[in-house]
LOTORNU-307232 format. One record per residue (C-alpha): residue in three letters; x, y, z. Coordinates in steps of 0.5 Angstrom, whole numbers, padded with zeros to 4 digits, always signed. Layout:
residues N
ALAXYZ...
END
This chain:
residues 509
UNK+0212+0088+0037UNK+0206+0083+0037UNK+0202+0079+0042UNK+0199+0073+0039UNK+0193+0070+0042UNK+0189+0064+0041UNK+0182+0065+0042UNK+0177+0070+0041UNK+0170+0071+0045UNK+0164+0067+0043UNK+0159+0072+0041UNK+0164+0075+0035UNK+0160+0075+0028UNK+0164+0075+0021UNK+0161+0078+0016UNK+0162+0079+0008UNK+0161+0086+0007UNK+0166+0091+0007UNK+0165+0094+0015UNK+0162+0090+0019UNK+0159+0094+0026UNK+0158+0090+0032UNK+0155+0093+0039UNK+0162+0090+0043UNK+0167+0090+0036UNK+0169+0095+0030UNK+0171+0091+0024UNK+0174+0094+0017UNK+0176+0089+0012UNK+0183+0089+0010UNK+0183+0084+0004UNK+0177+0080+0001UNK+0174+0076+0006UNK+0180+0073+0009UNK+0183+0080+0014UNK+0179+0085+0018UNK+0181+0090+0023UNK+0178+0091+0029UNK+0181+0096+0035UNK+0179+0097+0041UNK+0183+0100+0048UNK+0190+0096+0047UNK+0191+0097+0040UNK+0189+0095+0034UNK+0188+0088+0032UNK+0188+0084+0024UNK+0184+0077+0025UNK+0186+0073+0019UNK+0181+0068+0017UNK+0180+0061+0013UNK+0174+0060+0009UNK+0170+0059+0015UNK+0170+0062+0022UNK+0178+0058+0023UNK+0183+0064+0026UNK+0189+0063+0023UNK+0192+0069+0027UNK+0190+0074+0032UNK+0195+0079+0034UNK+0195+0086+0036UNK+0199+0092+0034UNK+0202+0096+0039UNK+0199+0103+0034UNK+0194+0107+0037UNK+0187+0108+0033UNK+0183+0113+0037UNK+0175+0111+0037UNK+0170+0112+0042UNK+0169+0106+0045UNK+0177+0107+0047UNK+0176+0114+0049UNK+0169+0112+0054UNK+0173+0106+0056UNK+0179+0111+0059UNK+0174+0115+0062UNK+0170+0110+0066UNK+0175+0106+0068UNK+0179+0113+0070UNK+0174+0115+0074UNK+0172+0110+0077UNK+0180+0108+0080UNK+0180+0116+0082UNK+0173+0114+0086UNK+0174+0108+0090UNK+0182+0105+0090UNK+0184+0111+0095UNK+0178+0110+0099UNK+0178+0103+0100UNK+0186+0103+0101UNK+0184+0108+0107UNK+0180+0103+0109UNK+0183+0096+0109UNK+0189+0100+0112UNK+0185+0100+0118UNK+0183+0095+0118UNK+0190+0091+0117UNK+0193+0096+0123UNK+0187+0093+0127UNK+0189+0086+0125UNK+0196+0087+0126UNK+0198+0092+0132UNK+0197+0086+0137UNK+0205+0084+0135UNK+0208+0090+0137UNK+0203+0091+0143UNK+0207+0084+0145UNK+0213+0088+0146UNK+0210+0090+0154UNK+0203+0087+0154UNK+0207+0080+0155UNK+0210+0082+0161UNK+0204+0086+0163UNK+0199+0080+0163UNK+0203+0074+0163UNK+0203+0072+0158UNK+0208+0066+0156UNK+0209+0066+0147UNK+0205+0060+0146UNK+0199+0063+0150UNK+0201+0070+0145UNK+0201+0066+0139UNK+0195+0061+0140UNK+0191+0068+0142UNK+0194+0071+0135UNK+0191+0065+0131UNK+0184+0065+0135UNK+0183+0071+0131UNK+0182+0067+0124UNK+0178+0061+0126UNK+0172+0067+0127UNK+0174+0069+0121UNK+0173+0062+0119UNK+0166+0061+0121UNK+0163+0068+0120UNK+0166+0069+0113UNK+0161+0066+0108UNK+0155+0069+0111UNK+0158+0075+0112UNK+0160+0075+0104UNK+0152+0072+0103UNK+0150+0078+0106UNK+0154+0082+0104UNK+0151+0081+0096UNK+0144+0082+0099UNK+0144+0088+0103UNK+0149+0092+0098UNK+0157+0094+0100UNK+0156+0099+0103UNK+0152+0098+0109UNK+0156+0092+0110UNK+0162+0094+0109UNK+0160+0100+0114UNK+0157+0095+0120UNK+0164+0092+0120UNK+0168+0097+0120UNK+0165+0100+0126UNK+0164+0094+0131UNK+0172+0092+0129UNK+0174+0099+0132UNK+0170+0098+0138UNK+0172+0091+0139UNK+0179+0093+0138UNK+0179+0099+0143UNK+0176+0093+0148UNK+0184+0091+0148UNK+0187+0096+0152UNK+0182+0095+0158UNK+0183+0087+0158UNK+0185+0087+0166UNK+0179+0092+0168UNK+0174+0086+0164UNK+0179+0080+0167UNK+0178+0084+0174UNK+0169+0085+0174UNK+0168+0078+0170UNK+0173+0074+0174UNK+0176+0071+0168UNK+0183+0071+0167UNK+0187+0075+0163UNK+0189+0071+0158UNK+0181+0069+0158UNK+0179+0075+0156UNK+0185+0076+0151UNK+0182+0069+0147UNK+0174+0072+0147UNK+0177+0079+0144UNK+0180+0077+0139UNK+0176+0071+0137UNK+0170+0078+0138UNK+0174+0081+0132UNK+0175+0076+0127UNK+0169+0075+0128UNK+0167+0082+0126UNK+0172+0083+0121UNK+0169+0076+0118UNK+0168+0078+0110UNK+0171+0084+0110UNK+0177+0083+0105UNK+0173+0078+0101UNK+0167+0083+0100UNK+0172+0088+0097UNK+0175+0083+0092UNK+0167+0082+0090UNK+0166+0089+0090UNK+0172+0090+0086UNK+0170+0086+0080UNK+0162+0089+0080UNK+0167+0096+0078UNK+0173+0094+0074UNK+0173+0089+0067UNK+0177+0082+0069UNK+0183+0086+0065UNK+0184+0091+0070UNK+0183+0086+0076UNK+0190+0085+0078UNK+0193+0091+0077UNK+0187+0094+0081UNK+0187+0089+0087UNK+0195+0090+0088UNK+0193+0097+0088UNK+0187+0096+0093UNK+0192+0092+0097UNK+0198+0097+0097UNK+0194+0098+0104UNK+0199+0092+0107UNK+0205+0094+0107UNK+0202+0102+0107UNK+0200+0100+0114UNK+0206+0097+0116UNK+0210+0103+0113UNK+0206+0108+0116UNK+0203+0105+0122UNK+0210+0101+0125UNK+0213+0107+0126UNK+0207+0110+0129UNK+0206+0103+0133UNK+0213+0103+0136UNK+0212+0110+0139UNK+0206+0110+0142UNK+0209+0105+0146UNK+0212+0111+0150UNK+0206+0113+0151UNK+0202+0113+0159UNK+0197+0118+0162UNK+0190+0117+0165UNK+0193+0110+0168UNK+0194+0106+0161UNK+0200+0104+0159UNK+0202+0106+0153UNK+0200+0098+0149UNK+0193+0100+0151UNK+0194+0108+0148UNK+0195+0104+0142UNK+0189+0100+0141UNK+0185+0105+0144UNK+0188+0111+0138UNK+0188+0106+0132UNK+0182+0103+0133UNK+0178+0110+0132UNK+0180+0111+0125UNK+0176+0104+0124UNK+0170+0107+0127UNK+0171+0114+0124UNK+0172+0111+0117UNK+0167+0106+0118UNK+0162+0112+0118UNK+0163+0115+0113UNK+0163+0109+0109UNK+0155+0109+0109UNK+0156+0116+0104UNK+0161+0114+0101UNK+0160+0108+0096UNK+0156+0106+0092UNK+0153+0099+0091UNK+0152+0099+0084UNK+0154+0103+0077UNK+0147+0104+0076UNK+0147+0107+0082UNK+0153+0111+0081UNK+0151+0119+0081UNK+0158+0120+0079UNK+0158+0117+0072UNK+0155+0120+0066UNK+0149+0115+0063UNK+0153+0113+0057UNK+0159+0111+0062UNK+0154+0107+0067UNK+0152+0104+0059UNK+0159+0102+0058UNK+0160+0099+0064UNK+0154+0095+0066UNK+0154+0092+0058UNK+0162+0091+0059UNK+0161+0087+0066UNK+0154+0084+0062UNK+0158+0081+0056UNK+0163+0078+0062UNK+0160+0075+0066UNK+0155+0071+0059UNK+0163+0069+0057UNK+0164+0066+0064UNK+0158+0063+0064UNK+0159+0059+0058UNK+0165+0057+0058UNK+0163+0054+0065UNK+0156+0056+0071UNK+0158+0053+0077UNK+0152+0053+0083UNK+0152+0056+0091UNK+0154+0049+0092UNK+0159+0047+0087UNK+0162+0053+0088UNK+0164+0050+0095UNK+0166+0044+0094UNK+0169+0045+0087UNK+0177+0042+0087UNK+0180+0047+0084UNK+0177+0052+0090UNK+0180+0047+0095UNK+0187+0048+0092UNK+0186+0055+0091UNK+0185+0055+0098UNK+0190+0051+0100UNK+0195+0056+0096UNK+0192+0061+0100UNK+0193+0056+0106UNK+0201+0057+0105UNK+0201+0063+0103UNK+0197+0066+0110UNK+0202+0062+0114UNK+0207+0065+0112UNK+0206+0072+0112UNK+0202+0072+0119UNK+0207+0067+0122UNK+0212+0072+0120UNK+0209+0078+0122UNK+0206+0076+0128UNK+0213+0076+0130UNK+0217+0081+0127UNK+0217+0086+0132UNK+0220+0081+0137UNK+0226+0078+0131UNK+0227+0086+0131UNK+0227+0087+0137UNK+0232+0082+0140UNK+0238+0085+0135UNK+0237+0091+0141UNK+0234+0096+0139UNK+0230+0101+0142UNK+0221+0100+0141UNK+0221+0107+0136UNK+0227+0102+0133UNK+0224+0096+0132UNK+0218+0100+0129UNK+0222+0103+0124UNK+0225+0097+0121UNK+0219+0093+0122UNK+0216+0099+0117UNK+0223+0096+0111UNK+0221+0089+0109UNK+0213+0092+0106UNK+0217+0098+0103UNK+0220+0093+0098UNK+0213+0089+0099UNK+0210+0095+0096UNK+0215+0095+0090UNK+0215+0088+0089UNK+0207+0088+0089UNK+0205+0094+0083UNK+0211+0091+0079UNK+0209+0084+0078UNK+0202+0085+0079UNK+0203+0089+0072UNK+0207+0084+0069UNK+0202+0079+0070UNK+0197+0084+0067UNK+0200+0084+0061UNK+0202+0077+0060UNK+0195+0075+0062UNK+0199+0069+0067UNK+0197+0068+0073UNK+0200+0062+0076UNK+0207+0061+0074UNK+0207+0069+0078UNK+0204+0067+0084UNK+0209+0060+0084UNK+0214+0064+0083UNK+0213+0070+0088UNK+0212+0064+0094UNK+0219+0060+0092UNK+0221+0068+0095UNK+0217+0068+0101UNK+0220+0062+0102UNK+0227+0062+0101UNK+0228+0068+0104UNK+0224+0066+0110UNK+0227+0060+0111UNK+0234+0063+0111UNK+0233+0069+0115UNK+0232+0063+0120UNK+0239+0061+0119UNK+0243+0066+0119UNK+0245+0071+0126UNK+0248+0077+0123UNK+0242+0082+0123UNK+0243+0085+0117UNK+0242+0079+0113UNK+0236+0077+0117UNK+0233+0084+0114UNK+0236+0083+0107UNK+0232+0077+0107UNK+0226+0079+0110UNK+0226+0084+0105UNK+0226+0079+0099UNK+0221+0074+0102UNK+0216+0080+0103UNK+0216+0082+0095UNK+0214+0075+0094UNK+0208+0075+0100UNK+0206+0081+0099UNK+0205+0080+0091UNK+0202+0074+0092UNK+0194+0076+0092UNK+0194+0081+0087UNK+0196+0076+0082UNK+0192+0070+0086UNK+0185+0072+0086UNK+0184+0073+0078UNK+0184+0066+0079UNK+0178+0063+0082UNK+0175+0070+0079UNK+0176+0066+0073UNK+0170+0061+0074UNK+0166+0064+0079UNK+0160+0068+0078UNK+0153+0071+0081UNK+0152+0069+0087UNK+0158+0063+0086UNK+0163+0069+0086UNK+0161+0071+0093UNK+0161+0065+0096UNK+0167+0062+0092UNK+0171+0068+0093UNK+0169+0068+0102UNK+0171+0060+0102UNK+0178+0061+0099UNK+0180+0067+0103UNK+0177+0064+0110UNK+0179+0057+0110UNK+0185+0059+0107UNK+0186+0064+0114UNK+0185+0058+0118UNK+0193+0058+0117UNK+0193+0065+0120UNK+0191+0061+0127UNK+0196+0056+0125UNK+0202+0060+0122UNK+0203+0064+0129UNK+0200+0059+0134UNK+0206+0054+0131UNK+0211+0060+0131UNK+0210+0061+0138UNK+0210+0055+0141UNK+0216+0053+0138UNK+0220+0058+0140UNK+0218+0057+0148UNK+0221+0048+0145UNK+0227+0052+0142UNK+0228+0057+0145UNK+0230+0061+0138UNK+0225+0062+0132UNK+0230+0058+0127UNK+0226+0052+0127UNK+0218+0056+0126UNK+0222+0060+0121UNK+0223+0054+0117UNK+0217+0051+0118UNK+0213+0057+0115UNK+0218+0057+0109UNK+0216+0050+0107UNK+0209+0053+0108UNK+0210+0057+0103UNK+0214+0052+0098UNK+0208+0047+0099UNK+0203+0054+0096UNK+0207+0053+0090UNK+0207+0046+0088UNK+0200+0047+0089UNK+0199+0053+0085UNK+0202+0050+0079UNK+0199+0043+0079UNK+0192+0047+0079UNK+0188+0046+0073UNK+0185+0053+0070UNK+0184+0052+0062UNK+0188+0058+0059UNK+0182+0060+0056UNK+0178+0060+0062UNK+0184+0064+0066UNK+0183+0070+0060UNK+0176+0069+0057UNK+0173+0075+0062UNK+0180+0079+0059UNK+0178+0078+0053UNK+0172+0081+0052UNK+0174+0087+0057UNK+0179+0088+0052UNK+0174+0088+0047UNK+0171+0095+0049
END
């Protein structure tokens, strides 16, 4: 089996002579001067050239030769993945579960405050219009001061503000503002804390891991979703039940699933590490590697295009990204915001709901590792990510058409493998044409404009419930969201060369 490719990276030298020994590639010659073989950690490669530089054919063996360069690349790459993919999951867990525990407080928390599910679905949204706002500046902050005493700082003040939930009618008492007051402050309080988080992580990722390895590492950092729904539904659902001391058991479940935030934030100031030459962890020769492998991409991107802090803000295709991110977020927060309660009115029990609210991101997860490893390979972002929103969005806006509940989960089940695929496959995107300090803020500005429709999607579910009476016409809104994402993502103009151009140096070594 051959894969045929089109292009190879701009430093590579032909020479004559019978071997030729690059710092990056490792060439034997085959025939004369027209074949050369050079291998790396995928496979064998045999370049066929004109007299001349013109490739005539460029493709990859599936044989094995082992070498040192593919022995050091294992090595690193393995070590890091073993270093930082578990840890960081652990954190985006806490922080998706803090996200995301309001919905199934809503179950009592409505009652007991008052609230109607226009005034649930407008303090749900407020929470990423402070994450619109912050976003940016914490990102910039973040390259500044280093991942890991930013990252540290957002997670404990997020557990803290979390926890502030559970005692909304003691605040509303002492400062005589109403409940539904001080629910709108908190959760404007916690998207502003959080602000940055998810990008920083994505921009930390890319100062470890080749672009060859992004988007399978990103579907992997991001198992965290659907592991915090699988996990902490269940869990959210009994907690409910809980009582003592004079709280009821939605303010238990703020109080015991913001600790951990708090606890991993702390241990996240001893556990990164800012940079690879920082990292105690990997032998001299892995940091080489690693930093001359990251060097070679970032002179490739630049080349090929170098965008500045404000070109990267007002870039087109960064608007259109956004927008694609735009749908995708309304659909997915719209949904998930309300899920619990779709559950929850086919009549089952609180420890029911959560444990069916746990199915749709078990398929979610499956969905996310299988696709973002068939893009891997193809090296084909936009028509995965286009085809994954068309899911979302026909299982979305069937679900919102049908009563039967078993068919309801059936398609809630398809649409989440599409929402949940999504990002892993997205961010490679933009991550094609930015760099430096462009990188961080393009990065920021894609994913908080882009979660401005985390105020759109809930607040639009809400208050067209209390119109309707049903959640038929809000689950058809956020499915057109979706299918509206995908247009976008297809008319997006990304040169195939830029798209693979930091994979192809990454392959390389």
């Amino acid at each position: 089996m051959q894969r045929i490719l089109t292009s190879l990276p701009s430093d590579i030298r032909y020479k004559k002579a019978a071997a030729d020994i690059d710092p990056c590639f490792h060439f034997s010659r085959l025939t004369a001067v027209r074949s050369y073989r050079f291998w790396f950690g995928s496979g064998n490669v045999i370049v066929t050239l004109k007299t001349g530089p013109k490739i005539l054919k460029l493709a990859t063996d599936t044989k094995r030769r082992p070498n040192a360069m593919e022995e050091i690349e294992r090595r690193v790459i393995g070590k890091v993945m073993r270093r930082l993919i578990p840890f960081l999951i652990l954190c985006y867990f806490v922080a998706y579960l803090d996200r995301v525990n309001v919905s199934f407080a809503k179950l009592h928390m409505n009652q007991a405050l008052g609230f109607s599910e226009a005034a649930f679905g407008l303090g749900a949204g407020l929470f990423f219009i402070a994450y619109f706002l912050f976003e940016v500046p914490s990102n910039i902050f973040l390259e500044r001061v280093g991942a890991r005493l930013w990252i540290a700082r957002i997670m404990i003040s997020w557990g803290i503000a979390s926890a502030a939930f559970a005692f909304i009618p003691s605040i509303a008492g002492a400062t005589r503002v109403s409940n539904e007051g001080v629910f709108y402050t908190l959760r404007l309080l916690l998207g502003a804390f959080e602000a940055g988080f998810f990008p920083g992580i994505i921009f930390y990722l890319t100062l470890w891991f080749p672009a060859v390895y992004r988007a399978r590492v990103i579907s992997f950092f991001m198992l965290a979703i659907p592991i915090s729904s699988i996990v902490g539904a269940p869990i959210s659902g009994m907690l409910l039940n809980v009582s003592g001391w004079g709280l009821e058991g939605w303010q238990w479940l703020f109080i015991l699933e913001a600790l951990p935030s708090v606890l991993v934030g702390l241990v996240v100031l001893f556990y990164l590490t800012d940079f690879p030459r920082q990292a105690r962890w990997l032998q001299k020769d892995e940091i080489a590697w690693l930093e001359n492998v990251q060097a070679n991409e970032k002179r490739n991107k630049e080349r090929v295009e170098h965008l500045s802090l404000f070109q990267a803000l007002t870039d087109t295709r960064i608007l259109l990204c956004a927008l694609v991110y735009f749908c995708l977020n309304a659909a997915s927060y719209g949904v998930a915001f309300f899920l619990p309660t779709i559950i929850k009115n086919f009549g089952v029990s609180d420890t029911q709901t959560g444990l069916l609210a746990a199915l749709p991101f078990v398929f979610g997860a499956i969905g996310m590792v299988l696709l973002g490893r068939h893009s891997d390979r193809t090296m084909e972002r936009k028509g995965h990510v286009a085809v994954a929103l068309l899911m979302a969005a026909i299982g979305i806006g069937l679900s919102g058409l049908v009563s039967n509940p078993i068919i309801v989960m059936a398609l809630l089940c398809f649409a989440q493998i599409g929402v949940s695929a999504v990002p892993a496959m997205f961010w490679p995107l933009p991550a094609s044409f930015l760099t430096g300090a462009s990188a961080a803020a393009g990065i920021a500005a894609i994913n908080s404009l882009g979660n401005l429709s985390g105020f759109a999607g809930p607040f639009a579910m809400g208050y067209l419930k209390d119109l309707t009476g049903d959640f038929t016409v809000g689950l058809l809104f956020l499915a057109g969201c979706a299918l509206l994402g995908a247009a976008v993502v297809v008319s997006l103009r990304i040169d195939v060369k830029r798209e693979q151009s930091t994979g192809g140096v990454a392959l390389a070594h």
